[in-house]
C-alpha positions as CSV (number, residue, x, y, z in Angstrom):
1,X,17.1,27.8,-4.2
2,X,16.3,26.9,-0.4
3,X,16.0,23.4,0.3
4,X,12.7,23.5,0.2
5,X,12.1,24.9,-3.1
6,X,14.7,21.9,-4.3
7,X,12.0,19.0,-3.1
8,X,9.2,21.0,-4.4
9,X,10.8,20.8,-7.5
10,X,11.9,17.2,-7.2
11,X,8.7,16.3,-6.1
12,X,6.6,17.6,-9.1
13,X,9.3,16.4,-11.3
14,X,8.9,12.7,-9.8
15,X,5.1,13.0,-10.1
16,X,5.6,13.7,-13.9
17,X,6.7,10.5,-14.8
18,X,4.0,7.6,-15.1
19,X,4.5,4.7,-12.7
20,X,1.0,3.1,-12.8
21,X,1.7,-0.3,-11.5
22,X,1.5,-3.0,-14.1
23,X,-1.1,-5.3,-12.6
24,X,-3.3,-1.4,-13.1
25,X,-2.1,-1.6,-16.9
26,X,1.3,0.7,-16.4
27,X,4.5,0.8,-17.6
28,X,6.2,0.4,-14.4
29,X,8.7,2.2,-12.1
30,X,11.8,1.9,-14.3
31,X,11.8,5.7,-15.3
32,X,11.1,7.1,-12.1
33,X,13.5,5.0,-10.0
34,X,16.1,6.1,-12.8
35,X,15.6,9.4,-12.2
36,X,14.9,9.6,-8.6
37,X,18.5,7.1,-8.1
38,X,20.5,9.9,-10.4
39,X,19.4,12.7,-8.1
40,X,19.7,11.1,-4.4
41,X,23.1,9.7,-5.4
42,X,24.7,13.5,-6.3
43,X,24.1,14.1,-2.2
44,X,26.8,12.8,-0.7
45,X,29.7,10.1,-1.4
46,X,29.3,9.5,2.3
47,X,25.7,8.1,1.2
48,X,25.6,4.6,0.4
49,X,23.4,3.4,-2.0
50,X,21.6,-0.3,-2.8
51,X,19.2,-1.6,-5.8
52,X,17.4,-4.8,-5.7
53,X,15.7,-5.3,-9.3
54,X,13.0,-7.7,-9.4
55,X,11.4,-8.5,-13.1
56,X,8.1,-9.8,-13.8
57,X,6.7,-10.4,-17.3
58,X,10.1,-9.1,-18.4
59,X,9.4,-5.3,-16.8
60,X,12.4,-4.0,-14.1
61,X,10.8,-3.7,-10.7
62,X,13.4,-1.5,-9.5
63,X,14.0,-0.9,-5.3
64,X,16.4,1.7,-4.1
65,X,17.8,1.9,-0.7
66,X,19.7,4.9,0.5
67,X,21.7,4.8,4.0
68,X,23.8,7.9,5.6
69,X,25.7,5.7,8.2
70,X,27.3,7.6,10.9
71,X,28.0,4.1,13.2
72,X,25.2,4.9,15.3
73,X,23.5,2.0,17.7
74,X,20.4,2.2,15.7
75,X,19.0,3.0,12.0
76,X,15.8,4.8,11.5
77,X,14.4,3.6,8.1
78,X,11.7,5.6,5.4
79,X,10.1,3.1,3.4
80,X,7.6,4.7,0.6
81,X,6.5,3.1,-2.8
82,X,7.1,4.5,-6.0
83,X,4.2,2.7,-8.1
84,X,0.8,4.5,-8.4
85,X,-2.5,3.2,-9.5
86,X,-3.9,4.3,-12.3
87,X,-5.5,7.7,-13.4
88,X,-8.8,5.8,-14.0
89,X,-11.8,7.7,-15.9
90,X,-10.1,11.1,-17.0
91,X,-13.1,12.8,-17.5
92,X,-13.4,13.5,-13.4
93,X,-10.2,15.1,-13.6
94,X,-10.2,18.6,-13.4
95,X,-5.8,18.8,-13.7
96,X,-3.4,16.5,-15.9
97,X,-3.2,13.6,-13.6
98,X,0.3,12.7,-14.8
99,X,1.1,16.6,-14.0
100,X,2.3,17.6,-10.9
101,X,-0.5,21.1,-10.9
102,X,-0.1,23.6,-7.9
103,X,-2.4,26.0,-6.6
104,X,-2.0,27.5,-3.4
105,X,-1.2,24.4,-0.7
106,X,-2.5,21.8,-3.5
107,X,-0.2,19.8,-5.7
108,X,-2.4,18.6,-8.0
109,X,-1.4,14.5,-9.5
110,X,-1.6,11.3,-9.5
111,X,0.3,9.6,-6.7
112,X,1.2,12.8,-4.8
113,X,-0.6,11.6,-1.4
114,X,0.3,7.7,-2.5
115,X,2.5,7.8,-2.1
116,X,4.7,10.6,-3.6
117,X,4.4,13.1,-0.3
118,X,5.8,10.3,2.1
119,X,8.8,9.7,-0.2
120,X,9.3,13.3,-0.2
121,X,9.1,14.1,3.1
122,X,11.5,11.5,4.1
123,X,14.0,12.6,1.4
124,X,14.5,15.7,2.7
125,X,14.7,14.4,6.4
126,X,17.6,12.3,4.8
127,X,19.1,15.2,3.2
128,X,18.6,17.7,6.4
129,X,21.1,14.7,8.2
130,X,23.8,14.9,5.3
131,X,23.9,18.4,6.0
132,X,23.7,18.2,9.8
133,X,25.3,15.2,10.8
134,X,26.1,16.3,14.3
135,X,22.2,16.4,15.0
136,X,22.2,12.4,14.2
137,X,21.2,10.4,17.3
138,X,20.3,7.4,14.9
139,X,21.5,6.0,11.3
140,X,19.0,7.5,8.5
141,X,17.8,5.3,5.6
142,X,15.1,5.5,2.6
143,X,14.2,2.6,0.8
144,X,11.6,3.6,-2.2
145,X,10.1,0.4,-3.2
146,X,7.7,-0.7,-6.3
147,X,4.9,-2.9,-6.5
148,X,3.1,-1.3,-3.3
149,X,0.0,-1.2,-5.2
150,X,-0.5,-4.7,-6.0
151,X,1.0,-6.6,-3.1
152,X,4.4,-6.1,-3.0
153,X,6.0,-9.5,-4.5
154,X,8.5,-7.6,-6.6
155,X,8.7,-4.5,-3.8
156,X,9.5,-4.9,0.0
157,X,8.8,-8.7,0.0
158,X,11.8,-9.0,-2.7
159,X,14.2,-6.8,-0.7
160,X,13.6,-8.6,2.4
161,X,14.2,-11.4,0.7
162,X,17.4,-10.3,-0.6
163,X,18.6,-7.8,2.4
164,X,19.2,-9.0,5.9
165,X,17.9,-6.3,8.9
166,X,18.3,-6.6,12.5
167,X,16.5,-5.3,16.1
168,X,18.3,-2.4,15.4
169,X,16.4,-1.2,12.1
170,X,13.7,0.9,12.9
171,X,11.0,1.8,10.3
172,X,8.4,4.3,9.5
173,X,6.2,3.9,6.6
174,X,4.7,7.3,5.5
175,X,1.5,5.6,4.0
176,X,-1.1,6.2,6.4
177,X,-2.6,9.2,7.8
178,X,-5.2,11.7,8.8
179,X,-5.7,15.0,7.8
180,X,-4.0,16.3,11.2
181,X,-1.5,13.7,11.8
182,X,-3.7,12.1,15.1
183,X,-3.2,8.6,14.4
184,X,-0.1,6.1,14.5
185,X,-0.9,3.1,12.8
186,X,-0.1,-0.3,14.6
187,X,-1.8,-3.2,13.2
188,X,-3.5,-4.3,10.2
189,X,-6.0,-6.7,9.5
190,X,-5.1,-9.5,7.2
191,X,-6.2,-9.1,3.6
192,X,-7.3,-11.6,0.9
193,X,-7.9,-10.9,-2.8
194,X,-10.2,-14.2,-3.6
195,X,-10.6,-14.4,-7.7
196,X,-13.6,-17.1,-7.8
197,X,-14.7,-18.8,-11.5
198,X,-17.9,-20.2,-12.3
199,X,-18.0,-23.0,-15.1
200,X,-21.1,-23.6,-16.3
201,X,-22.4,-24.7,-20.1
202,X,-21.8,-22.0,-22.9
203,X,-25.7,-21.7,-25.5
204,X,-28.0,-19.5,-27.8
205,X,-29.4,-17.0,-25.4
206,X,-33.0,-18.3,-27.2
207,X,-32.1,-21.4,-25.7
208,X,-31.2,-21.2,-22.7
209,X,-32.2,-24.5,-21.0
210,X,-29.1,-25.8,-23.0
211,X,-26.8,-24.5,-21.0
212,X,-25.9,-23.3,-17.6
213,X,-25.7,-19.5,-17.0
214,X,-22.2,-18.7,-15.5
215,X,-23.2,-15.2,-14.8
216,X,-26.7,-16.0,-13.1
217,X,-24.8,-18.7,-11.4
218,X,-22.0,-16.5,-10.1
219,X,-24.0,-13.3,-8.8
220,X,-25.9,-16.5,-6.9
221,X,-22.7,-17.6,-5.3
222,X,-21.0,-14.4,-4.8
223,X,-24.2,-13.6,-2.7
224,X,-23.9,-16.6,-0.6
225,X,-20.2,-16.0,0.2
226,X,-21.0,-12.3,1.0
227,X,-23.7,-13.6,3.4
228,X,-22.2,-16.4,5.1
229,X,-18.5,-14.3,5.7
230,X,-20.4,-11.5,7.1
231,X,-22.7,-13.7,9.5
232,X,-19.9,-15.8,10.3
233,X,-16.8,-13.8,11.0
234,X,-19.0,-10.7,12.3
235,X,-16.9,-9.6,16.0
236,X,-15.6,-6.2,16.2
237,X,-12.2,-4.5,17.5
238,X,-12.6,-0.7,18.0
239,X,-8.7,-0.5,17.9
240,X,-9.5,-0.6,14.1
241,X,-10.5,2.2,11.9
242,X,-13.3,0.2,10.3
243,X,-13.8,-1.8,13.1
244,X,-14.8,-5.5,11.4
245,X,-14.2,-7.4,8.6
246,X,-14.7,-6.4,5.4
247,X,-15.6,-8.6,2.7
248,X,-16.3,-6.9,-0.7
249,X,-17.1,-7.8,-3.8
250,X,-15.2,-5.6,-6.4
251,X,-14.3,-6.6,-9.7
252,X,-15.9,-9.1,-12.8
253,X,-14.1,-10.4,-15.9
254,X,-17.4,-11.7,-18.1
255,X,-17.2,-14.6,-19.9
256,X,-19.2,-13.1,-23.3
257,X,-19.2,-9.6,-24.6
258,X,-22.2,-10.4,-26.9
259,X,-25.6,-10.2,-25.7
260,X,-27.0,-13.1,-27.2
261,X,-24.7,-15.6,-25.6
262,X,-25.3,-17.9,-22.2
263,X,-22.1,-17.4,-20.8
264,X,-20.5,-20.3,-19.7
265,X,-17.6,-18.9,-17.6
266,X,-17.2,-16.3,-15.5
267,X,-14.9,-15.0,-12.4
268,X,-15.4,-12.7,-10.0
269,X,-13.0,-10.9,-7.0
270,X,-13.5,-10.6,-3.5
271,X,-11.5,-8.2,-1.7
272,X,-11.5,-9.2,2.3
273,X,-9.6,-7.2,5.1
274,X,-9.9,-9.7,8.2
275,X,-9.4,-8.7,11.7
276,X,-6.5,-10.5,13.8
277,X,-9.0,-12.3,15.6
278,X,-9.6,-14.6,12.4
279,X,-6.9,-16.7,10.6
280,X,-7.2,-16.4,6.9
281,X,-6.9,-19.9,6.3
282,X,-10.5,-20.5,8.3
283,X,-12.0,-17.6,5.7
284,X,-10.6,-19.5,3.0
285,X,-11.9,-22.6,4.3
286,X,-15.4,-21.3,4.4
287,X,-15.7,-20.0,1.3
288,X,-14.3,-23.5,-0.4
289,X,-17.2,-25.1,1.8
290,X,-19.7,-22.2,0.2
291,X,-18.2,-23.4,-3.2
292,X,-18.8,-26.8,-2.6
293,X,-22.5,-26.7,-1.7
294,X,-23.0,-24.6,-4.8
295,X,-21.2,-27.2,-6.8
296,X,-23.4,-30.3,-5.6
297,X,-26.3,-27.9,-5.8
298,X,-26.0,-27.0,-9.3
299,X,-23.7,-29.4,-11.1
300,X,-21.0,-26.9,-11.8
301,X,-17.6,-26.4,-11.5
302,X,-15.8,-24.0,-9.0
303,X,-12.5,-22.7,-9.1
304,X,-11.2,-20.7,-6.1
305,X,-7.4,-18.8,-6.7
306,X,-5.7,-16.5,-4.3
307,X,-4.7,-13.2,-6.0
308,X,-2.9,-11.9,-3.3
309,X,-3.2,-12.8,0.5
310,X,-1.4,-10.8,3.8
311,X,-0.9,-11.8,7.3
312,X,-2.3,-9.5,9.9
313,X,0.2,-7.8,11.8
314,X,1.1,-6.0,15.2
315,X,4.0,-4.8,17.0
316,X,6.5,-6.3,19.1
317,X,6.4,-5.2,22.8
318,X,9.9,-3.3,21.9
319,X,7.9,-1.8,19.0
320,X,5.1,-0.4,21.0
321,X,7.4,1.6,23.5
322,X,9.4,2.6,19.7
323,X,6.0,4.2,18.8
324,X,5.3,5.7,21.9
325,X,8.6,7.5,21.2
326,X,7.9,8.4,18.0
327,X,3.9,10.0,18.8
328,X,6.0,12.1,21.6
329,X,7.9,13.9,18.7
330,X,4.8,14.3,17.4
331,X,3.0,15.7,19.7
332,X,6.4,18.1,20.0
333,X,6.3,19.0,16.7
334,X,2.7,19.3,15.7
335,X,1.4,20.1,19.3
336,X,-1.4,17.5,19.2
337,X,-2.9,14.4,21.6
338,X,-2.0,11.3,19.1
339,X,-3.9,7.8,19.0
340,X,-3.1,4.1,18.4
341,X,-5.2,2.5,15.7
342,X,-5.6,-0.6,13.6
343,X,-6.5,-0.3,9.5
344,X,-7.2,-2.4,6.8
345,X,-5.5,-1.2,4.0
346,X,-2.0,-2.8,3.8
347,X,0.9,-1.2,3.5
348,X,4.8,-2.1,3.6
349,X,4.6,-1.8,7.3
350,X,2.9,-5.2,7.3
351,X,6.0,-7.3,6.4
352,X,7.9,-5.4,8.4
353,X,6.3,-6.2,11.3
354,X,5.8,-10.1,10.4
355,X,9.9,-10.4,10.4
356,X,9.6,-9.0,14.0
357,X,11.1,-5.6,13.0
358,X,9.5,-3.0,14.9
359,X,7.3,-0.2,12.7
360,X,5.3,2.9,12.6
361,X,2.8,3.9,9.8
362,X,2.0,7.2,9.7
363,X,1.7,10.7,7.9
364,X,-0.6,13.5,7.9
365,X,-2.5,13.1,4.9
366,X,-5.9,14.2,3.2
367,X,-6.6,10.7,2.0
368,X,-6.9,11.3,-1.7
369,X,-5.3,8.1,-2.6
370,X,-6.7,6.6,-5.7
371,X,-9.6,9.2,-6.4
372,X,-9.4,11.6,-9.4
373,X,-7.9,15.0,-8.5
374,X,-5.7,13.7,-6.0
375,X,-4.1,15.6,-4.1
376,X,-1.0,16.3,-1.0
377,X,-0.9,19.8,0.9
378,X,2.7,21.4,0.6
379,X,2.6,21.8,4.0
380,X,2.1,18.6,5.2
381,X,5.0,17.6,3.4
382,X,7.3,19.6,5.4
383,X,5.2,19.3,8.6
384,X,6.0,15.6,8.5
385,X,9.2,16.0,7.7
386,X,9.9,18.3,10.4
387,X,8.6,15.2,12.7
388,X,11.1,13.0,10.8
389,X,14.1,15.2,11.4
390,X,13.1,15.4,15.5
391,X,13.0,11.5,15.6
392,X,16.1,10.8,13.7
393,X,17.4,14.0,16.3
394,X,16.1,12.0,19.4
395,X,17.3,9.2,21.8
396,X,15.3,6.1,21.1
């Protein structure tokens, strides 16, 4: 079996076993990380291995680091999740999405572009270096984290809470990309997941001026925050992918399931990706102030909790000249002119960079991330890879 036939195996193998994040209604990464942590470990004795297990609502949140040391100045880190999202409505699915399906470049599952193809593709970059350790010009680690997919407490935030790095740990996060590899990502906007609940006064539906309508109320409100963030925090920075911020209305948890009741609760979600220019704190601030007109207006209560809230980041002036290095193996390896861009999805990079550890997002990817049929190119997997393995090969 040639090396790659090995990861093509591993890789359908990993994208067999279900790690839908829990906040998406999943089991977890438990199985996966146990199998993934069996197979790494057989590599080499020379390769040292770390776990940090976080727990929430009494479910392991396992993260696995993996290190080939050869006392080099520098280590070149792989950061990729191992949680998913979940498969959603099965009936767009043409293949199994808990199967990893090929057909000619196409593997076929969910999480094999998020974010199973990163993880694979630095895996066998770490591999290639325990078999050719004379190439080495820098340390090689992995870490494969959990809890990507619904903000990291119990992923990359809990190992940097629990592992000290240094100037001299380098990282690239595979979790970002186009489908020819033409952008490095640098910075991301901040991001704020707002849950907002309206508390008005529960009645018959024939009687409604008994009570106050919490879900007339909050379409109301959710309409005025939409309007006044967008008029408000409206400049644009075409470093950025989308070039403003975003602020969307997503999700609803109703405060009735029968038809003839007034309901007298209700919450709804924003999700907001805020360019650098803005401090999330003066968002915040101007949705409470939003809220609290409402409130006066109507006689209401309104509750305001932060689901999960980011820090936009950037590089240090060291990491820009380390990602300038990194486009030039690029560039060697792919033969194509690279560019710098911001994005608003998050990704592990972020906390990376807010310790001051310099950081490259990037991958060549399709961008089937969280759609039905998802789905990562065989060859991009070991394209990437090949970029990997002339990095970790390279003076930096």
């Amino acid at each position: 079996m040639t090396d790659r036939d090995y990861f093509l195996k591993l890789y359908s193998k990993m994208i067999e076993i279900n790690s839908v994040n829990p906040a998406g209604g999943g089991r977890g990464e438990r199985w996966r990380a146990d199998f993934l942590k069996e197979e790494i470990t057989k590599w080499s004795k020379e390769l040292r291995f770390e776990e940090y297990i976080a727990e929430s609502d009494g479910i392991k949140r396992p993260n696995l680091l993996f290190l080939f040391d050869r006392g080099k100045e520098k280590t070149i880190w792989f950061v990729a999740h191992m949680d998913t999202v979940a498969e959603g409505d099965l009936s767009l699915w043409k293949y199994p999405p808990f199967k990893a399906t090929i057909e000619g470049d196409r593997v076929y599952g969910r999480g094999t572009c998020d974010n199973g193809q990163g993880g694979i593709s630095s895996l066998y970059a770490l591999k290639y270096f325990i078999g050719n350790p004379d190439q080495m010009k820098n340390n090689i680690g992995v870490i494969l984290v959990s809890d990507e997919e619904a903000g990291s407490k119990y992923g990359i935030q809990y190992v940097l809470q629990n592992r000290k790095f240094t100037k001299n740990d380098k990282f690239i996060v595979p979790d970002y990309g186009t489908p020819i590899g033409d952008s490095v990502e640098v910075a991301e906007k901040g991001a704020l997941w707002l849950k907002i609940t309206v508390i008005g006064q529960q009645c018959h539906a024939s009687t409604p001026d008994m009570g106050k309508n919490a879900h007339r109320l909050g379409r109301e409100l959710e309409m005025r925050i939409d309007k006044r963030l967008h008029s408000k925090f409206n400049a644009s920075d075409g470093d950025f992918t989308v070039p403003k911020s975003t602020f969307e209305p997503t999700k609803i948890e109703p405060g009735t399931t029968s038809i003839n009741i007034i309901p007298g609760k209700e919450s709804f979600y924003f999700d907001m990706r805020i360019l650098p220019t803005y401090s999330i704190d003066v968002v915040l601030n101007e949705v409470k102030s939003v809220s609290d007109e409402f409130k006066k207006e109507y006689g209401v209560d309104v509750q305001l909790e932060t689901v999960n809230r980011a820090n936009p980041s950037s590089n240090t002036p060291k990491g820009k000249e380390f990602v300038d290095k990194f486009i030039q193996s690029v560039k060697k390896i792919k033969g194509i002119e690279v560019k710098k861009v911001g994005i608003g999805g998050g990704t592990c990079g972020a906390f990376f960079r807010n310790e001051g550890l310099d950081t490259i997002v990037w991958g060549t990817l399709d961008e089937t991330e969280h759609m039905p049929n998802e789905y990562a190119k065989i060859s991009n997997i070991f394209g990437d890879a090949d970029v990997f393995v002339d990095f970790v090969g390279s003076q930096i």
